[in-house]
C-alpha positions as CSV (number, residue, x, y, z in Angstrom):
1,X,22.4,-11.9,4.1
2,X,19.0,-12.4,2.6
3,X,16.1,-10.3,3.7
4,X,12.9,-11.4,2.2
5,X,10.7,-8.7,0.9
6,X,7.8,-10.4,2.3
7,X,5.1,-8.6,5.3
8,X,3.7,-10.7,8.1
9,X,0.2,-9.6,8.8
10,X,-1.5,-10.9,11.9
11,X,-5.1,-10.2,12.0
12,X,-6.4,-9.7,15.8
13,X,-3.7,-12.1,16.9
14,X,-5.0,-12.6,21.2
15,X,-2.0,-14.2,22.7
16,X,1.0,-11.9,23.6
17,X,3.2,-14.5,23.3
18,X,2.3,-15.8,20.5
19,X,3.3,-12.5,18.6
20,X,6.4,-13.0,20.6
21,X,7.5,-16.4,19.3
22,X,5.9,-14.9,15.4
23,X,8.8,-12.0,15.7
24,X,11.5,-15.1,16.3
25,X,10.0,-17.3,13.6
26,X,10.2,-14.2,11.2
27,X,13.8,-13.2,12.4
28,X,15.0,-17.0,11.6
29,X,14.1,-16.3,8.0
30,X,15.2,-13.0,7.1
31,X,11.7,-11.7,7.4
32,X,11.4,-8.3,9.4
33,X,8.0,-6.4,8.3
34,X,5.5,-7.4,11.0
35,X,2.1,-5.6,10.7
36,X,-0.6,-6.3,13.7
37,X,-4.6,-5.7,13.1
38,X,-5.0,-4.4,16.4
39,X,-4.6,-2.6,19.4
40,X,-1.0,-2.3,20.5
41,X,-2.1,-1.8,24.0
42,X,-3.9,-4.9,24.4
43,X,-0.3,-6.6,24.6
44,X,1.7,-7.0,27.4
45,X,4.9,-5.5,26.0
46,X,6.8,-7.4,28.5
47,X,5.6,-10.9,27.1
48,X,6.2,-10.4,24.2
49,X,9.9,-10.2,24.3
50,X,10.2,-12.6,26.5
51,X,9.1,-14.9,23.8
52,X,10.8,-13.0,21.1
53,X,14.3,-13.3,23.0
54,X,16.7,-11.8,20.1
55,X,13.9,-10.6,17.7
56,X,12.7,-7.8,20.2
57,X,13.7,-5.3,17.6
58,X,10.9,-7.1,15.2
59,X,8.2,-6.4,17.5
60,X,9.8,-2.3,18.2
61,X,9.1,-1.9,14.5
62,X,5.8,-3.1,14.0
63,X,3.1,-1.5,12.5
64,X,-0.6,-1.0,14.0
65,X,-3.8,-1.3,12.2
66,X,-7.6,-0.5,13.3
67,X,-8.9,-4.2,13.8
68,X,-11.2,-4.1,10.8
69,X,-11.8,-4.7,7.6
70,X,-10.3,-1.4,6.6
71,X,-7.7,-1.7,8.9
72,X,-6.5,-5.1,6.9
73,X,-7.2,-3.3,3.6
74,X,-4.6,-0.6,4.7
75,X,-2.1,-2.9,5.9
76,X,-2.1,-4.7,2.5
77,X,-2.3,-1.3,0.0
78,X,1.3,-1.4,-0.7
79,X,1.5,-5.3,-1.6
80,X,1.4,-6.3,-4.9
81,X,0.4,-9.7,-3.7
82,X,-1.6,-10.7,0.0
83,X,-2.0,-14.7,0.8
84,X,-4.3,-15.5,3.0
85,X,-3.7,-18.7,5.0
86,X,-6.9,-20.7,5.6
87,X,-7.4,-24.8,6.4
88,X,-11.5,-23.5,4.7
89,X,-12.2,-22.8,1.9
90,X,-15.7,-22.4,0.4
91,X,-18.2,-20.4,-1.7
92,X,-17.2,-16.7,0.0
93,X,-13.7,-18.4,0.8
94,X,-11.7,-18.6,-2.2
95,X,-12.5,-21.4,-5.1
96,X,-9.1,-23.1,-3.9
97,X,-5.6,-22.3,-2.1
98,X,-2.3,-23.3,-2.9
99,X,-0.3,-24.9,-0.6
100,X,3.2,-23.3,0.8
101,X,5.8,-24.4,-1.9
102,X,3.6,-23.3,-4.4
103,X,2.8,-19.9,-2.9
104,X,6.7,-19.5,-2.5
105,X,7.2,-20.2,-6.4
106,X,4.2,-18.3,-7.7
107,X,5.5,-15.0,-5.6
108,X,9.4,-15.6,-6.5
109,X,8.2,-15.4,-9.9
110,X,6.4,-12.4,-9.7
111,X,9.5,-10.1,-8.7
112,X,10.9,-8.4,-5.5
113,X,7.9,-6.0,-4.8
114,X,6.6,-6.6,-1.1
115,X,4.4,-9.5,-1.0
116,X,2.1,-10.1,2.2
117,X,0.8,-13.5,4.3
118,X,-1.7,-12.8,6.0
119,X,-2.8,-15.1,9.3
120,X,-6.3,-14.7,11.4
121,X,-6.9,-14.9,14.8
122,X,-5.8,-18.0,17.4
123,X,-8.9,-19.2,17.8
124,X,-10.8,-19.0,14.3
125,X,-8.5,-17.6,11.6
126,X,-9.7,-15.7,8.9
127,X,-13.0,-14.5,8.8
128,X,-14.8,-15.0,5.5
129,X,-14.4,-10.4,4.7
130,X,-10.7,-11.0,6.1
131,X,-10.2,-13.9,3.6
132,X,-11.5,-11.6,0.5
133,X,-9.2,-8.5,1.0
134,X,-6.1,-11.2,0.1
135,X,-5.8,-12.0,-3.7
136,X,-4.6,-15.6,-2.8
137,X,-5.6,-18.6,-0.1
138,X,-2.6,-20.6,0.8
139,X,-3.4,-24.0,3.1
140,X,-0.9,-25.9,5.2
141,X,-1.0,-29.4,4.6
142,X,-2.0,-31.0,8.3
143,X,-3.5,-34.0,9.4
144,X,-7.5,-34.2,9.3
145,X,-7.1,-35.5,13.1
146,X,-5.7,-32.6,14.1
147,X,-5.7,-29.8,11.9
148,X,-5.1,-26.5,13.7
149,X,-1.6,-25.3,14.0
150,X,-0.7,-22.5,16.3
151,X,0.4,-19.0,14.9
152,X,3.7,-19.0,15.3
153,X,4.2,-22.4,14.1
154,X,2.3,-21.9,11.0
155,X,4.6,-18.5,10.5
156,X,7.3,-20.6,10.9
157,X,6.3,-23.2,8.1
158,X,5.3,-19.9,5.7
159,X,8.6,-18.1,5.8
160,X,11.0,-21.2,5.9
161,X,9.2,-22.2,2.7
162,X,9.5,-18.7,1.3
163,X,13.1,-18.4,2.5
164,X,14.2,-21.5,0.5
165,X,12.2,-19.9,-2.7
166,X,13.9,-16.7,-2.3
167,X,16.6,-15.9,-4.7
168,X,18.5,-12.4,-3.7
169,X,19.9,-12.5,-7.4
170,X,16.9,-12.6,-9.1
171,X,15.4,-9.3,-10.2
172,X,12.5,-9.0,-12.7
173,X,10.0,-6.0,-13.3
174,X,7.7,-5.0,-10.6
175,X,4.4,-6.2,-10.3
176,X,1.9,-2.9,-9.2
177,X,0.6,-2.7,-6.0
178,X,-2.6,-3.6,-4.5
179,X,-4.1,-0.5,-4.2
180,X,-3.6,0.2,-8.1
181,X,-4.9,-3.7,-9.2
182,X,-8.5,-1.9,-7.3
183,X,-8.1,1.1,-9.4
184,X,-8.0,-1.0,-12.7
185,X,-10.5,-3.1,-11.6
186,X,-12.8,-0.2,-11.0
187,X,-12.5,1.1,-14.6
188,X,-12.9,-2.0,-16.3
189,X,-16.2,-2.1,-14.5
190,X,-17.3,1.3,-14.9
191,X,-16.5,0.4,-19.0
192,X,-18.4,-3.2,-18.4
193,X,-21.7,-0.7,-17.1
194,X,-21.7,1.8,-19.5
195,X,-21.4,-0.9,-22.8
196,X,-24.8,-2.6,-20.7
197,X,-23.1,-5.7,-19.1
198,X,-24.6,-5.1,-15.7
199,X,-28.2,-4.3,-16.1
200,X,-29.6,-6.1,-13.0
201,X,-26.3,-7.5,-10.7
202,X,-23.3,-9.1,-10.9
203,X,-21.0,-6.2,-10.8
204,X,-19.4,-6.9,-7.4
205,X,-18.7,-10.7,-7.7
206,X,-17.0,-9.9,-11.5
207,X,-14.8,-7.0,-9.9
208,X,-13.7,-9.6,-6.9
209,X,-13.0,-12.3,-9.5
210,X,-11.0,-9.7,-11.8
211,X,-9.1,-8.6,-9.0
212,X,-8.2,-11.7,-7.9
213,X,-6.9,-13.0,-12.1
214,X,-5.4,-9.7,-12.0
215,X,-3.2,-10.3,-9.1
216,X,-2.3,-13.8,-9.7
217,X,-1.2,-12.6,-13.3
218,X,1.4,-10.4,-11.4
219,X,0.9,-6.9,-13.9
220,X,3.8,-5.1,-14.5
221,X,2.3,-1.2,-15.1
222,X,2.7,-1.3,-18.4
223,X,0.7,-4.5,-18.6
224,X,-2.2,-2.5,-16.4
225,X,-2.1,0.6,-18.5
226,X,-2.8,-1.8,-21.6
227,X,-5.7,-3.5,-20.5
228,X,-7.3,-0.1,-19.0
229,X,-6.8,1.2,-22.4
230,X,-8.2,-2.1,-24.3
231,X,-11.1,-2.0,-22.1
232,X,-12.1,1.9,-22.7
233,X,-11.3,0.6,-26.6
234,X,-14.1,-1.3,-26.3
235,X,-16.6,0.7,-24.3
236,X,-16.1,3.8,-27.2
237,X,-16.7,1.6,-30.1
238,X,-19.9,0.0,-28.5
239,X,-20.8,3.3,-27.8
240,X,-20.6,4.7,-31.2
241,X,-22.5,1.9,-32.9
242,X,-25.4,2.6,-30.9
243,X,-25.1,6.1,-31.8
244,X,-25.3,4.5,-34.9
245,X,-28.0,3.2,-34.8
């Protein structure tokens, strides 16, 4: 039996029974990990498994977040990898977003660490701060006429396209987690400051677009520990020549 080791995050989902027919769509596919940005007791316990029907045991399991931008951030620190799926994209959106089948072959490829997709509310989907704590965008191909899908249906598309990608057998390195891509990113740009890179701004937008290269680049640790030490490389020997001088 195949069990993807991929998380379903729902970001303030509204409907009940929406997270219902999610924990079926998941269950189809060998997907299990359900994590909710918000409140479990604004859900009526009672529709959701009565949409659910033999994936009750999906929704038992799940895991509760603080609807906020934190809240998301926790739910994602111990991916190596977080899609965010979005029909916008834009300036504070992501420069572009892949579409299903090429998600599912860029995260087979980057081993079988957990991976997250990450879907916004009913009604709007991601908001623009949602959209930037994911490393990826992903779009669903719709038509312009009518381009909304609901939840569970776009669920459904994401993890049967991930579940045909999915090879049990294969088995590579593992890619480090979120939480430790932020880490790395931080001390690159604490080197970038020092050697006089960011005298007036830019600092934020060049950690965000790191972050992201660095996450799509699927670093093993050994691979991270290289480029922090490449980086501090750099800092001491611009350091010294202006002792230098």
């Amino acid at each position: 039996m195949i069990s993807l080791p991929y998380t379903i995050v729902l970001c303030r989902p509204e409907e009940s029974r929406n997270i219902g027919s999610v924990c079926r769509a998941m269950k189809n596919m060998g997907c299990t990990d359900l994590r909710i940005v918000g409140d479990k007791n604004s859900f009526s316990d009672q529709e959701v498994r009565r949409l659910a029907v033999h994936a009750s045991d999906i929704w038992e399991n799940a895991r509760f977040f603080h609807p906020s931008k934190e809240g998301l951030t926790e739910a994602l620190s111990d991916c190596s990898i977080a899609a965010g799926t979005t029909r916008r994209m834009g300036q504070k959106r992501k420069s572009w977003g892949m579409t299903p089948d090429q998600f599912a072959v860029f995260a087979s490829q980057s081993g079988d660490s957990k991976k997250a997709v990450v879907f916004g509310t009913e009604r709007t989907g991601l908001t623009d701060e949602e959209l930037s704590c994911c490393t990826v965008a992903v779009n669903i191909p719709t038509s312009d006429t009518f381009p909304s899908l609901n939840l569970s249906h776009a669920v459904q598309i994401m993890t049967y396209t991930l579940f045909k990608e999915y090879d049990s057998k294969n088995r590579g390195y593992e890619p480090i987690e979120i939480s430790r891509l932020a880490k790395i990113t931080k001390r690159i740009g604490e080197n970038l400051t020092r050697i006089g890179l960011y005298k007036t701004s830019g600092k934020v937008d060049n950690d965000e677009f790191l972050q992201d290269i660095f996450s799509r680049a699927a670093l093993s640790e050994g691979e991270a520990k290289r480029l922090e030490s490449l980086f501090q490389k750099i800092t001491y020997i611009k350091t010294e020549c202006l002792q230098d001088k």
